[in-house]
N, C-alpha and C positions, 0 to 999 in steps of 0.2 A: 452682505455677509461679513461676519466678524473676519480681522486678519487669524491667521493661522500657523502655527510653527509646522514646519514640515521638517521629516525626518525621513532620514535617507533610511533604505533599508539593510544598507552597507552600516549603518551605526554601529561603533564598537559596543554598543551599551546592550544591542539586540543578539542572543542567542539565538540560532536554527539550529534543526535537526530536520533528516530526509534527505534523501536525494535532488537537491539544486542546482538546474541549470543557474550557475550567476557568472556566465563568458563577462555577463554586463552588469555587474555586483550593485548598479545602482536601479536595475530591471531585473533582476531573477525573477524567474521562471520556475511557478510548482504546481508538479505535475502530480505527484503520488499521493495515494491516501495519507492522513495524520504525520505530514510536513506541516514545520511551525516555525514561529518564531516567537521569544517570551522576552519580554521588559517590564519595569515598573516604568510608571510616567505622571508627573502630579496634570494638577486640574480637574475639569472638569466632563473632558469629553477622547472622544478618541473615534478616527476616522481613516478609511483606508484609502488611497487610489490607485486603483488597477485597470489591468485591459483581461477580460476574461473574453478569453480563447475557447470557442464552443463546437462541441460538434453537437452532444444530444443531452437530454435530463433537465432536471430543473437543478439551475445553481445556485450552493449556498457555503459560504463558511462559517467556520466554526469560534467562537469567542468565549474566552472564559477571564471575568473580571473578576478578581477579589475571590475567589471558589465561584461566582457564578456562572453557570454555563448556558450560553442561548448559541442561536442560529440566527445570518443576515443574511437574505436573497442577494446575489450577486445579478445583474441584467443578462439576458442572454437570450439566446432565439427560442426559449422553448412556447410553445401553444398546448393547449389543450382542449380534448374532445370539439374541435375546429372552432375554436376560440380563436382571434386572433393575439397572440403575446401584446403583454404592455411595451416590450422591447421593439415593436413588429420597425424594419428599417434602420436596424441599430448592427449591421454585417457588415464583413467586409467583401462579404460573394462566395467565401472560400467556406462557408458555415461557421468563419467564427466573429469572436465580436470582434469589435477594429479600431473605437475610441475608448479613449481614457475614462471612467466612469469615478465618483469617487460616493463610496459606500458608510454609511455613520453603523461604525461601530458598537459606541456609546456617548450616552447624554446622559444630563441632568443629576452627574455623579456629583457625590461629595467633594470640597474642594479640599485632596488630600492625597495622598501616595498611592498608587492603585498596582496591583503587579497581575500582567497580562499574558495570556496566550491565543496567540490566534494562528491557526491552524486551519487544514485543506481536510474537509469532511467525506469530498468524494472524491471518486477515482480520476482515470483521466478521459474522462466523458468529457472533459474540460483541462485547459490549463490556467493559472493565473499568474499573468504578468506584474509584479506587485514594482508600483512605480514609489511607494511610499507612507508612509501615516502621520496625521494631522491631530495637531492636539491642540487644547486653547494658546493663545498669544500668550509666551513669555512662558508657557510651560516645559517641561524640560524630562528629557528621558533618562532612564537609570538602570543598570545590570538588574536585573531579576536576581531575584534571592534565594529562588527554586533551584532547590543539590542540583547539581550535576553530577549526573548515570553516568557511573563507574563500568557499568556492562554494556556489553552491547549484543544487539537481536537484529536478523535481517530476516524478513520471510518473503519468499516467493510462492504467492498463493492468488485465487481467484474472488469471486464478490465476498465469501463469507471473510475472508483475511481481510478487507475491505469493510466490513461491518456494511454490507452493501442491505437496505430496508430494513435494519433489525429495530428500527425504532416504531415498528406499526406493529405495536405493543398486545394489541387486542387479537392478531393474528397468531401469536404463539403457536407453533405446534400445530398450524393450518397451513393450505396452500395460499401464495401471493392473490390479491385480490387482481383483478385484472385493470391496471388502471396504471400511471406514471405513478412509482413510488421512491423516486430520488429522494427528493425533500429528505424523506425518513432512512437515508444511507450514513451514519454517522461514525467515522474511523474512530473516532474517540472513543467509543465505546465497543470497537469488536475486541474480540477476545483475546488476539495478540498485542494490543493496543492494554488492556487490560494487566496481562500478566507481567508485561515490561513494566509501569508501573510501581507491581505492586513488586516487582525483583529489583526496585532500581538500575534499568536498564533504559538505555536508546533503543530506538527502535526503527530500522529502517523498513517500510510498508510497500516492497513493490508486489504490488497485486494489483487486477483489473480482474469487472467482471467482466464473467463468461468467457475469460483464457484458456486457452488448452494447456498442456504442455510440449504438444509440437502444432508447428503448421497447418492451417486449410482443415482443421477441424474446429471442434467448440462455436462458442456463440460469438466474439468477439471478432469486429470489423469484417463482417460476412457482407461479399461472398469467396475473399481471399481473405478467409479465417487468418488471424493472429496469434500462434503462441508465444509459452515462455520461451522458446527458443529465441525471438526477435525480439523480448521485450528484456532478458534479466539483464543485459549489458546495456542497458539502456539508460539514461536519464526521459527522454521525450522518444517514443514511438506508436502514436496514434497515425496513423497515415495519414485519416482527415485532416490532422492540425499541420502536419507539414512534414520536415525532413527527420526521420531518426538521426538524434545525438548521442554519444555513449557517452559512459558513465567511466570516471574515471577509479579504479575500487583500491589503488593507493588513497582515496580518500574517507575510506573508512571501514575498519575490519572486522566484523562481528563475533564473537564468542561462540554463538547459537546461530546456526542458520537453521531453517524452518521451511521444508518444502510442503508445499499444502494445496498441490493440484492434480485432478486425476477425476474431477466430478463433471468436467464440461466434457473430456473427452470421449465422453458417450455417445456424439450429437454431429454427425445425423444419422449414426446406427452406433447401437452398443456393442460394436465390436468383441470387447474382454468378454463380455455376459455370453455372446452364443458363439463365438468361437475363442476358447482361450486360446489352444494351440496355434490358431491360425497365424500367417504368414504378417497383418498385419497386427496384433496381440504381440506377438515375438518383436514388431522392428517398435512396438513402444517400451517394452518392458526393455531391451536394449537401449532407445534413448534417452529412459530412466538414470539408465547406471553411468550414460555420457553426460548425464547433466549433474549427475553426482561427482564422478569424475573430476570436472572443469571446474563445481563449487570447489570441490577439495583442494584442487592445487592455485586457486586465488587466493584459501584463506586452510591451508595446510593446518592449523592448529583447531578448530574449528570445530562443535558437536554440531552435527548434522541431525536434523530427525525428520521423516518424514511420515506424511498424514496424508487424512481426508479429513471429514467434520461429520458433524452428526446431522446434516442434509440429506437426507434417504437418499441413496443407491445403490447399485447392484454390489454385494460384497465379492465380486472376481476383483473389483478394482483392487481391494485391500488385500488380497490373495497378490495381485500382479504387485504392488508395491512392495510386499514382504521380500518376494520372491530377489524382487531387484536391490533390494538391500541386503540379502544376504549374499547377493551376485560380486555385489559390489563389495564389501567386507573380507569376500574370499579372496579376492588381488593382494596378494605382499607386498606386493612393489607394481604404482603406476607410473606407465611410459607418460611421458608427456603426451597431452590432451590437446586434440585442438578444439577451437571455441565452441561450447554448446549454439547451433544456429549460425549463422553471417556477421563477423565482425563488422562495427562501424566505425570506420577512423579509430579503433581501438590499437594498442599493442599486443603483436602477437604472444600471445600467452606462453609461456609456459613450461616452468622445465618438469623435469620427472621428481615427482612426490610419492613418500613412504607410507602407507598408511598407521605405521608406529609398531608399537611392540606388543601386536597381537589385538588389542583392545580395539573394538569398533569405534569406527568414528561417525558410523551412521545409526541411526536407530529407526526404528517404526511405534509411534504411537497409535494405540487406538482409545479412543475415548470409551465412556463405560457405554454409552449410546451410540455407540458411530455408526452413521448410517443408517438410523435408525429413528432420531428424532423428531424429523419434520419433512413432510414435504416441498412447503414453501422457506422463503430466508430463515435461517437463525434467526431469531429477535434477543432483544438484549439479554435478557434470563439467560435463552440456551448459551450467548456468549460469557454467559458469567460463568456460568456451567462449565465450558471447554477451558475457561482460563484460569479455575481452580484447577482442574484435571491435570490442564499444562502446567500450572504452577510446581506440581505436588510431584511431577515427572522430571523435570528441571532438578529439583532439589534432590532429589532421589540420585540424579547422577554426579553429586558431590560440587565442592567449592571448587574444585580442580579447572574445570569447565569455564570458570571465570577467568584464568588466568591467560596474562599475555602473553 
């Protein structure tokens, strides 16, 4: 094999955005949807070495050279319809992978300035260890030329904020087929991924599918269910993969924060739908307004909005979100908060936050279909769909919202 220039992922010439574990700046660690990192680089080829950290799905990232945009399997234990995987014996016992793998990128490019993005397409079904990128001998990396977002976006949302299967195209507006449809889960293209963008913003992507927003319910890491509760302060909290690390949010402050869960929490009974009043209807719609709370006094300047998507369900849910928004809105003055869920190694949070001079700093959007569109995933369409919607909601509540 030809020699190779290898490049740190610490290079100063490489921009990231997302939430990065890099304790080991020469090993980061990404976990979250549409985490990246973008440079130019000449020659001819471009390759990655990683250790992908696997619990379930098929893994792939996402690559975009010159405007073009493809997908590379990453190895990992998945099988299918009892297939044995091409990977079968590539574990480390814990479900995840456990050697260095090194993945091609791209080949057979022009020998000429290439300016790159490669990015984490799905959630944290997987982590990847990125130990570096390979490019022809004697070729050489370069700052990306791609603006740097002025705004910034953080969502805490479930598969659809995830753009989790929206690429099985043919399915629009139907339910999922029953089959493994990772492959086709592309953050790049869901709708918050979209509207950042097209607003010149960053955009930090914590979402997973089948999250709740509290505990021991939803689809996620069953059958001690995962919520937001354990995961927003988080950098890494898959339990399969190992120890929750927090996330340190001195390191990055968003303009928009964007809640966008409330569809898993139906499962394994729809609670809000046949007892709204009920005893546990009331302890969510309250730690709604704690977890609105706790955003607010991390990022006290902050337009909050909160949603669901146009994924059919019961409308109590958007009824209980309303409700917790305007709960939350009525407080003049909040006491200090303690942490939405169980701190990790984090700082205790928090002193007492103003909600300002009258004006909300929370909102409720609902899309012109919400809850209404699909039975199975969003597919890209309906994500285009919600991220004009969001666009046009955004701009609606002025330049002000941009500011630091």
């Amino acid at each position: 094999m030809a020699s190779r220039t290898v490049i740190s992922p610490a290079d100063p010439a490489i921009r990231t955005m997302g939430r990065i574990d890099d304790a080991d700046p020469d090993r980061p660690v990404w976990v979250h949807p549409y985490t990246q990192a973008a440079f130019r680089f000449t020659g001819t080829s471009l390759d990655a070495t990683l250790v992908n950290h696997w619990n379930y799905g098929d893994s792939h990232l996402g690559v975009i050279i010159d405007g073009v945009q493809s997908k590379v399997r990453i190895p990992s234990g998945f099988a299918a319809d009892g297939i044995e995987s091409d990977d079968a014996g590539w574990d480390d016992g814990l479900g995840r992978g456990g050697e260095p793998v090194t993945v091609t990128l791209a080949e057979r490019l022009p020998d000429i300035e290439h300016e790159a993005v490669v990015y984490k397409r799905q959630d944290g079904q997987h982590y990847v260890e990125l130990l570096g990128f390979g490019l022809d001998e004697g070729a050489t990396v370069l700052p990306t030329t791609l603006p740097e977002p002025t705004r910034r976006i953080e969502i805490y949302g479930d598969s659809v904020s995830c753009g989790e299967r929206n690429e099985a195209l043919l399915y629009a507006g139907q339910p999922d087929p029953e089959t493994d449809l990772s492959p086709y889960s592309d953050s790049w293209k869901s709708y918050g991924a979209i509207a950042a963008r097209g607003l010149g913003a960053a955009l930090h992507d914590v979402s997973q599918g089948g999250i709740s927003l509290v505990d021991g319910i939803g689809w996620f890491a069953g059958p001690d269910y995962v919520g937001q509760e354990s995961m927003w302060d988080r950098i890494e909290y898959n339990p399969t993969l190992g120890k929750a690390v927090a996330w340190d949010f001195a390191r990055y402050t968003p303009h928009v924060v964007i809640v966008a869960v409330g569809q898993n929490d139906a499962n394994p009974h729809d609670f809000m739908a046949d007892d709204y009043d009920g005893a546990e209807s009331h302890r969510w719609r309250t730690r709604y307004v704690d977890f609105l709370r706790s955003i607010h006094t991390r990022y006290p300047k902050a337009a909050i909005v909160c949603m669901t998507t146009v994924l059919q369900h019961d409308p109590a849910w958007d009824r209980a979100i309303d409700e917790a928004v305007q709960t939350f809105n009525a407080i003049p003055d909040l006491p200090a908060a303690e942490p939405f869920g169980d701190a990790v190694d984090a700082p205790s949070a928090v002193a007492a936050a103003s909600v300002g001079d009258g004006r909300p700093v929370a909102h409720h959007l609902l899309f012109s279909r919400n809850g209404a569109a699909t039975p199975g995933h969003p597919r890209v369409i309906e994500h285009e769909e919600m991220a004009r919607e969001l666009t046009a909601f955004l701009e609606s509540l002025g330049d002000a919202i941009w500011e630091d």
